[in-house]
C-alpha positions as CSV (number, residue, x, y, z in Angstrom):
1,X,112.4,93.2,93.9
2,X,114.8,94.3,91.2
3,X,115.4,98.4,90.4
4,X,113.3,98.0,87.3
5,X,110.4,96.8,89.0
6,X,110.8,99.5,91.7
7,X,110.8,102.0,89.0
8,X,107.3,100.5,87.3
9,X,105.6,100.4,90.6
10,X,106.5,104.1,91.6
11,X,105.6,104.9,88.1
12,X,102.2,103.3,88.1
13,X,101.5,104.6,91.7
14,X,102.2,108.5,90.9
15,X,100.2,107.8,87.7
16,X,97.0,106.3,89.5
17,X,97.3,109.1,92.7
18,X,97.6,111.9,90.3
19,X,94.3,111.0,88.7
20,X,93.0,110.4,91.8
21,X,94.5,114.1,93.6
22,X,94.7,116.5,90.8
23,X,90.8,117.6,90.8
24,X,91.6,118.5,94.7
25,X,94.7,119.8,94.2
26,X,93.2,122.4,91.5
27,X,90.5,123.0,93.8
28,X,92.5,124.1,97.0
29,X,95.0,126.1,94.5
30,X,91.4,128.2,93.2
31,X,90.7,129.2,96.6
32,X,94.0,130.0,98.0
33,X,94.3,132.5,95.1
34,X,91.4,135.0,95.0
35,X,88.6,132.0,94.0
36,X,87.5,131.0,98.0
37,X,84.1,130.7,96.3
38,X,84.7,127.7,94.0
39,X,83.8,124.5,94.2
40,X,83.8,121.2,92.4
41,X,80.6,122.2,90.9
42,X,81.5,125.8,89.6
43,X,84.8,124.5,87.9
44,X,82.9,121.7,85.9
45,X,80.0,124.5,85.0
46,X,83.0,127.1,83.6
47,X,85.6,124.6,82.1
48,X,83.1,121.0,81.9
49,X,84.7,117.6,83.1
50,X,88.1,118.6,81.6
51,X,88.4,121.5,83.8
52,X,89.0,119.6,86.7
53,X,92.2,118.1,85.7
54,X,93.3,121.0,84.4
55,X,97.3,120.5,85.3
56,X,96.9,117.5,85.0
57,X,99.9,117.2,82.4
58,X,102.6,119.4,84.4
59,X,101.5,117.4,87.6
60,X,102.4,114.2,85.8
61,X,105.6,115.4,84.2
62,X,106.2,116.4,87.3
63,X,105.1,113.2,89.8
64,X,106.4,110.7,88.0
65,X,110.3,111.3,88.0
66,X,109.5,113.0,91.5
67,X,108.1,109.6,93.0
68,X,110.7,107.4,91.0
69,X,113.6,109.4,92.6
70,X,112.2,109.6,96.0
71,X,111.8,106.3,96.7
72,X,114.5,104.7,95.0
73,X,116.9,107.7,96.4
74,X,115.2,106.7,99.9
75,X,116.3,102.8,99.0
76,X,119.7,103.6,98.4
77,X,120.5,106.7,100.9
78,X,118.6,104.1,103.4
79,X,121.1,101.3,102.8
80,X,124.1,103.8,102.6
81,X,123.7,105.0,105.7
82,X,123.1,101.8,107.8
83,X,126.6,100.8,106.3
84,X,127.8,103.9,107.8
85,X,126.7,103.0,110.9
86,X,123.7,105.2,111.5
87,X,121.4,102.1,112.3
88,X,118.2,103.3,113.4
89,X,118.3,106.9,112.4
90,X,119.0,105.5,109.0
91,X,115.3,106.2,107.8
92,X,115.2,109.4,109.4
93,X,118.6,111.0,107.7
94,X,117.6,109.1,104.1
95,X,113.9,110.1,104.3
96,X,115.1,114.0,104.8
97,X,117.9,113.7,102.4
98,X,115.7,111.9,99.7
99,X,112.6,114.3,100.0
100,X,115.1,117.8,99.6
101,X,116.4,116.1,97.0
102,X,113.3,115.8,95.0
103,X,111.8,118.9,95.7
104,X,114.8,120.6,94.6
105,X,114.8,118.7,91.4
106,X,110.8,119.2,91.0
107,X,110.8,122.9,92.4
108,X,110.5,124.6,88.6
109,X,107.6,122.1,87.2
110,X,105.5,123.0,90.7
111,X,106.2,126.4,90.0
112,X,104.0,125.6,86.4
113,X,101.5,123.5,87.7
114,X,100.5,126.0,89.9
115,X,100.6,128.6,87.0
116,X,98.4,126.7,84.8
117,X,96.0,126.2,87.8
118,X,95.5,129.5,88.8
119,X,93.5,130.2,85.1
120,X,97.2,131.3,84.0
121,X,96.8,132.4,79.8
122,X,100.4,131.6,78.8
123,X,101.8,130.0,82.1
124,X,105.5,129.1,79.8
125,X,105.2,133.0,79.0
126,X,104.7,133.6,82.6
127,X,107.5,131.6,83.9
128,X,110.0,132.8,81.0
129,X,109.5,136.4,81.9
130,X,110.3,135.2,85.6
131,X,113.7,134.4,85.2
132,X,114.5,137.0,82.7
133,X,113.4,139.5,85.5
134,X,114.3,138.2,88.4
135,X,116.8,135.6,87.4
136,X,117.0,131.3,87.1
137,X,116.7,131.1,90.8
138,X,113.2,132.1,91.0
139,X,112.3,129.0,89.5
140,X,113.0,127.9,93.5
141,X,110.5,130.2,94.8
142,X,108.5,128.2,96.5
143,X,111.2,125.5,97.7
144,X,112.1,127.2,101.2
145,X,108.0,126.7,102.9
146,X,108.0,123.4,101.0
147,X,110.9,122.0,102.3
148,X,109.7,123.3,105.9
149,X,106.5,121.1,105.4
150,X,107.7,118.2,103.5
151,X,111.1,116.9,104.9
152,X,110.3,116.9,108.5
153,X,106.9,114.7,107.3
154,X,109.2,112.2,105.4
155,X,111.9,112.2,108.2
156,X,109.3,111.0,110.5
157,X,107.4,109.1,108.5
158,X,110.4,106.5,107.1
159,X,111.6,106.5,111.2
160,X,107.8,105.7,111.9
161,X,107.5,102.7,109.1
162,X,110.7,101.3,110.0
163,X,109.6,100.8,113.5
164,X,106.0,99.9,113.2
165,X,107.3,97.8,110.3
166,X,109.8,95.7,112.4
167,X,107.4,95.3,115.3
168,X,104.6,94.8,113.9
169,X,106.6,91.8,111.8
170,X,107.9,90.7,115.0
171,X,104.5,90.8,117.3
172,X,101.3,90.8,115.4
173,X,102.3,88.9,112.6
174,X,103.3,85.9,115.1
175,X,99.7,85.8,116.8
176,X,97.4,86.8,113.8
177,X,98.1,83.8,111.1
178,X,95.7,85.2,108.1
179,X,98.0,88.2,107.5
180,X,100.8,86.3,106.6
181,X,99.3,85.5,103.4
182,X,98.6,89.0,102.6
183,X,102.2,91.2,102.7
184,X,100.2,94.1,100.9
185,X,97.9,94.3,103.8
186,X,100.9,94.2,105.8
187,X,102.6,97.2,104.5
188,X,99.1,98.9,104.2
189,X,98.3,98.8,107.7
190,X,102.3,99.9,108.8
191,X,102.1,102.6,105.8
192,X,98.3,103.8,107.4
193,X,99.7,104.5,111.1
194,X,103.1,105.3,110.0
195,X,101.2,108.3,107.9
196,X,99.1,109.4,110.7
197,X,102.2,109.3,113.1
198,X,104.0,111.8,110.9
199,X,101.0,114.1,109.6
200,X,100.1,115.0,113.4
């Protein structure tokens, strides 16, 4: 698969899952500040339909060079560092490296989406009147708890999908001969247990 169609694919997929996440996302931001009451129903009645994407905009601005540079950045950290000789830590170092990496990058458009979810009037207004007070590094706020949660989560989970990938390539696909025809069932399957593994 060549770098431009890695770059569609991650596109299309942060495109489709930020449809799919943003009415859930907006809902657990409302009751983690001051809203506990709301629900799916309550935002529709106050804001209609629309109201339930609202952020929708900043989240794509926001997901789509955030998934293009994770996974790609995983790709290439991932093949660096099995030339260095990490061999099976590999996906642990580049899926740690790659996922501080992007939320670094993504830190300041979080830091809106969230403004603009929590009913913020002027959220640009909000954010402008945050650095000039208290400087360009609180744009990063937030990044210290989200690197907590997020890096150790990728770290595992690349390890886990490299393993479960190789033997489940190496086992199951020898003894069950309808999934050879289907490699997107393949990686679905790794990609399920792999996230499980790393979410426990």
């Amino acid at each position: 698969i060549s770098l431009t169609q890695r770059i569609i694919s991650a596109t299309c997929g942060s495109i489709l899952s930020s449809l799919v996440v943003t009415p859930f996302d907006l809902l657990k931001t409302r009751i983690q500040t001051n809203h506990p009451q709301q629900t799916f129903t309550s935002i529709h009645q106050l804001d209609g339909v629309k109201g339930l994407w609202r952020g929708l905009k900043p989240t794509l601005l926001m997901s789509t060079p955030s998934t293009v540079i994770y996974y790609i950045g995983y790709e290439k950290l991932k093949n660096i560092f099995v030339d260095k000789g990490f061999g099976g830590t590999s996906p642990l170092i580049a899926g740690c490296v790659a996922r501080s990496l992007t939320a670094t990058v993504i830190s300041p458009l979080e830091l809106m989406k969230t403004r603009i979810q929590h009913d913020s009037v002027n959220p640009i207004k909000e954010i402008l009147n945050l650095v000039r007070h208290d400087g360009i590094t609180s744009l990063w706020r937030g990044l210290p708890p989200t690197l907590w949660r997020d890096v150790p989560f990728s770290g595992i989970y690349w390890l886990g999908y490299d393993f479960i990938k190789t033997n489940y390539d190496n086992v199951l696909l020898d003894k069950v001969d309808p999934f050879r025809e289907n490699p997107f069932f393949d990686r679905f399957i790794v990609a399920l247990f792999s996230g499980a593994l790393s979410g426990m």
